[in-house]
C-alpha positions, 0 to 999 in steps of 0.5 A: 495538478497537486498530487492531492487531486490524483487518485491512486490505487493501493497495493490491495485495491483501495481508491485514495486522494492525498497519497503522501498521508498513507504508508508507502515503500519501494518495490521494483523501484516503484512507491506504493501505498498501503490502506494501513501501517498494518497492511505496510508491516505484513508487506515488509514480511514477505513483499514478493509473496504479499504481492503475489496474493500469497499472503492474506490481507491484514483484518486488523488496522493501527 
C-alpha cells in the first residue's frame, strides 16, 4: 500500500492523504506532520509545550 492512501492525523488533528508533502519533524523519535509551515515553526519554538496544548495553534498559514 503507497503511503499516499494512508490517511494520517496532524499534531493539531487535520486528516491528510499524501504526508510526505507537508511540514514534519521528529519528536520522542516519532515523525509528525503539521497542517502548515507556520504551525511547524511555533512547534520548533516550544515543541513539548505545543504538544501539550500549551501553545495556541497559529491563525496565520504560509
Amino acid at each position: 500500500m503507497s503511503t499516499s492512501t494512508i490517511e494520517t492525523l496532524t499534531v493539531c488533528g487535520g486528516k491528510i492523504k499524501d504526508p510526505e508533502r507537508y511540514p514534519s519533524a521528529i519528536f520522542r523519535g516519532e515523525r509528525v506532520y503539521f497542517c502548515t509551515r507556520a504551525c511547524l515553526q511555533v512547534f520548533e519554538s516550544d515543541p513539548e509545550r505545543f504538544m501539550a496544548g500549551e501553545i495556541e495553534h497559529p491563525a496565520d498559514e504560509e
